[in-house]
Structures are given as structure tokens and as C-alpha cells.
N, C-alpha and C positions, 0 to 999 in steps of 0.2 A: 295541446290543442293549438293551433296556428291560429295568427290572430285574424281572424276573417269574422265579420257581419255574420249574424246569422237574421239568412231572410225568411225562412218560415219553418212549421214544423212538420212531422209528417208522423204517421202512428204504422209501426209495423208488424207485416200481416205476414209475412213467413220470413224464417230464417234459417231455411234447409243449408247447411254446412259452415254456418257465420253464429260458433260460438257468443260473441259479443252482440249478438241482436236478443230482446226478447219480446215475441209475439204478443200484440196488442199494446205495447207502450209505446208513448213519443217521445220521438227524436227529433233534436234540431237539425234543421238541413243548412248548410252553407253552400255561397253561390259556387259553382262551377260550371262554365257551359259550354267548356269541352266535352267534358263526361257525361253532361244533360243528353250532347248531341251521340254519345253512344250509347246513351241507354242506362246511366249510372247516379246516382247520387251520392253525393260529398254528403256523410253521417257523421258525428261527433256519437259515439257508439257507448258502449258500459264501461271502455277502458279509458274514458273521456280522453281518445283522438280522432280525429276525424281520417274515415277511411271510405273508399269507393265502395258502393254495394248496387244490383242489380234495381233499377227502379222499381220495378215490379215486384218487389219485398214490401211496398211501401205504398200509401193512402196520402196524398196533401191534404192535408185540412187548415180551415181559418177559422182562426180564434176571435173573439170580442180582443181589442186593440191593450184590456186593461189585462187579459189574461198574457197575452202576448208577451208586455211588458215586464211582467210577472217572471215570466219560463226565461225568456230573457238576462234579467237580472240575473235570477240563483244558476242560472248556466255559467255565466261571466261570474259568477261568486266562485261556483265550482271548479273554476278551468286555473 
């Protein structure tokens, strides 16, 4: 995983031909906003690196700030 912030998280909702996604779990999203402006999100995926995926895989959601923290940590624990 590249050391990049992650700024929020997103839960995903298909992952037609993207082995490394699985439908209905979150994933951390990191900034990218070249790829925002084509349509992509920077994932930190199952094989914990971060790869470009179709936004449209994907739901942003916000957490309560302690939760946040939380996914956060064990992310950065796991990488």
C-alpha cells in the first residue's frame, strides 16, 4: 500500500470482473483526483494495495468520527 491518507470510506456494491472487491464491504478510499475526474476511485482492495476501480462499484458513506478512527488505525496496522 502507498503511503497515502486515507480520507474516507466507501462500501461496495458490485464488482463485476474485480476479483479483489467483495460486494457489500468497506473499503478505504485514498485521495486521488485525477481518477475522481474520470470516474475512478483509488481502493486499498483484499490484496491490501490500492488500485483504480470504477466509481460506480462503490456507495461513500460517513462514519461517526470514533468509528472512522477506528477503520483507520487497523488499516495502517494492516498495511
Amino acid at each position: 500500500m502507498k503511503n497515502a491518507s486515507i480520507t474516507r470510506f466507501a462500501i461496495c456494491l458490485k464488482n463485476k470482473g474485480c476479483d479483489d472487491l467483495v460486494v457489500r464491504k468497506l473499503y478505504p478510499v485514498l485521495p486521488d483526483e485525477r481518477a475522481e475526474k474520470e470516474k475512478y476511485l483509488r481502493v486499498i482492495d483484499e490484496s491490501s494495495e490500492d488500485y483504480l476501480y470504477p466509481a460506480r462499484y462503490f456507495f461513500g458513506i460517513e462514519l461517526p468520527q470514533k468509528v472512522e478512527r477506528a477503520l483507520k488505525q487497523t488499516v495502517s496496522v494492516a498495511a
